[in-house]
C-alpha positions in Angstrom: 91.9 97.9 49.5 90.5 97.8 46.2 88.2 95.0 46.8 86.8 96.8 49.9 86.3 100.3 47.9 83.9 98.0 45.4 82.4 96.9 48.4 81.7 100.6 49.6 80.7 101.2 45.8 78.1 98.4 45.8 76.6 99.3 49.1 76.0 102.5 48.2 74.4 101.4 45.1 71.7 99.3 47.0 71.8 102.2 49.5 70.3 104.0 46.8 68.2 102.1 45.1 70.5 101.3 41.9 72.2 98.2 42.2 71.9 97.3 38.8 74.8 99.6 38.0 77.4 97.0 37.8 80.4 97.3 40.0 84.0 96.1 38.4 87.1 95.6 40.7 90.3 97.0 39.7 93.6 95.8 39.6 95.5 95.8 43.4 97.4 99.5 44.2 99.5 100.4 46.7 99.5 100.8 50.3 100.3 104.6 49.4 98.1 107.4 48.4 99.2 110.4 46.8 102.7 112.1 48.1 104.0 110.4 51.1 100.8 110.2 52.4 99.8 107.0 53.6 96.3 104.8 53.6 95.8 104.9 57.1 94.4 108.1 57.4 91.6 106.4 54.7 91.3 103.3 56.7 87.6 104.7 58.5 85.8 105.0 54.9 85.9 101.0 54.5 84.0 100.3 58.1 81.0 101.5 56.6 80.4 98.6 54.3 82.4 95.8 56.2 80.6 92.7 55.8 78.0 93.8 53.4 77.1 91.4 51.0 73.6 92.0 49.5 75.2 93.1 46.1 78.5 92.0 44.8 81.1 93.1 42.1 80.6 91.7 38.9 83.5 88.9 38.0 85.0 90.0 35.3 87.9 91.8 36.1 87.3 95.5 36.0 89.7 96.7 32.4 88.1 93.6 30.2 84.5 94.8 32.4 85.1 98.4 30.7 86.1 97.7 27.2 83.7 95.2 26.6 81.0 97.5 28.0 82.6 100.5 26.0 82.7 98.4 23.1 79.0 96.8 23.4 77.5 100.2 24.1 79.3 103.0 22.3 78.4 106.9 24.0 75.9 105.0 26.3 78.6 104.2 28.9 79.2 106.6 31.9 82.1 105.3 34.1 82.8 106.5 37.6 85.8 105.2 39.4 87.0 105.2 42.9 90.8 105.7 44.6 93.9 105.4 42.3 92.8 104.6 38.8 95.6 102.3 37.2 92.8 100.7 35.6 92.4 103.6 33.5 95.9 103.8 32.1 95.4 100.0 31.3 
């Protein structure tokens, strides 16, 4: 799942004109989304961008993506994540 909600996050990008904006996946998560409540009920959101391929996530994995680019560009950096963010806590 989290490879396929960077592939929603890049389409939209081109969608819109702005896929320069880099695109980092995250670490795996869990089949389960908030309490007892479980992905399936998501599942429609990720047909949208099946199979697009025009723009792809950078390859460094998403944490070392956003502390380099923290670190390299200090107040410049506005970060916008998607689903569970374990990333963030790494």
């Amino acid at each position: 799942m989290t490879d396929q909600r960077a592939q929603i996050a890049c389409k939209m990008l081109y969608e819109t004109g702005r896929e320069e904006i880099p695109v980092a996946v995250g670490r795996p998560t869990p089949h389960v989304v908030g309490k007892d409540r479980e992905v399936g009920i998501y599942q429609n959101q990720f047909h949208w961008a099946e199979g697009f391929d025009k723009v792809k996530p950078v390859s460094t994995p998403a944490v070392e993506f956003i502390y380099q680019s923290l670190n390299d560009h200090p107040g410049e950096i506005v970060l916008i994540t998607t689903g569970p963010v374990p990333n963030m806590a790494d």
